[in-house]
C-alpha positions as CSV (number, residue, x, y, z in Angstrom):
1,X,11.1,-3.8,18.8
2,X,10.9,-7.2,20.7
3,X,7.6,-8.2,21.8
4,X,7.1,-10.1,25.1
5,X,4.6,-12.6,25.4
6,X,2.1,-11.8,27.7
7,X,-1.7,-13.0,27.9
8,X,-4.5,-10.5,27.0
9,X,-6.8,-10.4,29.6
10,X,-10.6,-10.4,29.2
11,X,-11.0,-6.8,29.3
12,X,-8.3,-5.8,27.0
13,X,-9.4,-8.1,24.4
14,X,-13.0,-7.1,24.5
15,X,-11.6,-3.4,24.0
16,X,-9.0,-4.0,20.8
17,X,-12.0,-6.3,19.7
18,X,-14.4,-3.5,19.9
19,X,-12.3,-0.8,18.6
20,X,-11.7,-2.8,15.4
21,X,-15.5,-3.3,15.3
22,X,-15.7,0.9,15.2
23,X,-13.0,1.1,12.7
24,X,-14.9,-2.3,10.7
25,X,-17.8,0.1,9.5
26,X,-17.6,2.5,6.5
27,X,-19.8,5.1,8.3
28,X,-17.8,5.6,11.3
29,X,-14.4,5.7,9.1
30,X,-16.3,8.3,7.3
31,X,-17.6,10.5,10.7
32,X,-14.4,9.5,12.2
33,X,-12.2,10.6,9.3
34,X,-14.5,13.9,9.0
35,X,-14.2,14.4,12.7
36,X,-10.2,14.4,12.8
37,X,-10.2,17.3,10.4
38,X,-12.6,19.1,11.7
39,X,-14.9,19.3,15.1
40,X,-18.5,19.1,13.8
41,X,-22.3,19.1,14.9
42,X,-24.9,16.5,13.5
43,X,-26.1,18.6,11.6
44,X,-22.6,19.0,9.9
45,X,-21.7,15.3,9.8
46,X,-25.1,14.8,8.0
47,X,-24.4,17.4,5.5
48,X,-20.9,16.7,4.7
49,X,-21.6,13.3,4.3
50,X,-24.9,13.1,3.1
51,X,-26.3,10.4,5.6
52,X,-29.5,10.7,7.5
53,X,-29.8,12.7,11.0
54,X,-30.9,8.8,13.0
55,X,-28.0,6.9,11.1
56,X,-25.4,9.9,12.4
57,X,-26.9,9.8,15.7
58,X,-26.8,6.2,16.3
59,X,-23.6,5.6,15.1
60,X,-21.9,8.8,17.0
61,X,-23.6,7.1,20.0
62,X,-21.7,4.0,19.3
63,X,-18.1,5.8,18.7
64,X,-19.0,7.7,22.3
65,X,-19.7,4.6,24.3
66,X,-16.2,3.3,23.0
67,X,-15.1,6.9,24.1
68,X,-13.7,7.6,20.3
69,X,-15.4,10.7,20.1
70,X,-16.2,13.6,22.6
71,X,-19.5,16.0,22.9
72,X,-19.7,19.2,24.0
73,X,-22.6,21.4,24.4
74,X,-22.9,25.2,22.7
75,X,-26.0,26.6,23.3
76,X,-28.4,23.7,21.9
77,X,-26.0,22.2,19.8
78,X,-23.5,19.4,20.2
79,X,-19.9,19.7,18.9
80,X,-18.4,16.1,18.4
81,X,-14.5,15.7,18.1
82,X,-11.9,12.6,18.5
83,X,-11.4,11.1,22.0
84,X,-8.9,8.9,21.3
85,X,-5.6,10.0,19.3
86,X,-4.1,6.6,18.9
87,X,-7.4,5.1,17.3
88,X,-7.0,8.4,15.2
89,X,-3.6,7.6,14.0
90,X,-4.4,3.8,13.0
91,X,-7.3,5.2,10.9
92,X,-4.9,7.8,9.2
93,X,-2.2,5.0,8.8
94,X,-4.6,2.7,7.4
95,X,-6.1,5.3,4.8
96,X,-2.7,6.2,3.7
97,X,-1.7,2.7,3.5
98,X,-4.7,2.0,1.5
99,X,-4.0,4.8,-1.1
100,X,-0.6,3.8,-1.5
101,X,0.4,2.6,-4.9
């Protein structure tokens, strides 16, 4: 495949730069990782991955402004679930990469 060059503008960088930021954090590989297998509440996230209910929160709010991760509302709870397939399948490369011998 044969790359053109082209310059990045502002807007573009500061969205790869951020994404990597998201995907730069153990926690959010974690709730990412969880999320992609199955969709999950907070309450679920915290008890499959033993963190606190504030630490889920915050960072769940940080993976939804990137729009990484959809909400939806049943009843009182909130269902969280990937947003962004591609993101998705660089964290899955880069697992498997990383267990590879």
């Amino acid at each position: 495949m044969m790359l053109h060059h082209t310059d990045l503008d502002k807007e573009t960088l500061f969205i790869v730069s951020q994404t990597f930021k998201a995907l730069g954090d153990p926690t959010r590989i974690r709730i990412l990782h969880l999320l992609s297998v199955k969709e999950c509440s907070v309450g679920e996230i915290v008890e499959h991955l033993s963190l606190g209910q504030s630490t889920v929160s915050h960072q769940l709010r940080f993976l939804k402004n990137l729009r990484l991760v959809n909400s939806r509302r049943v009843g009182t709870s909130i269902y969280y679930s990937p947003e962004d397939e591609h993101v998705m399948e660089i964290l899955e490369k880069t697992i498997q990469h990383s267990n590879h011998d």
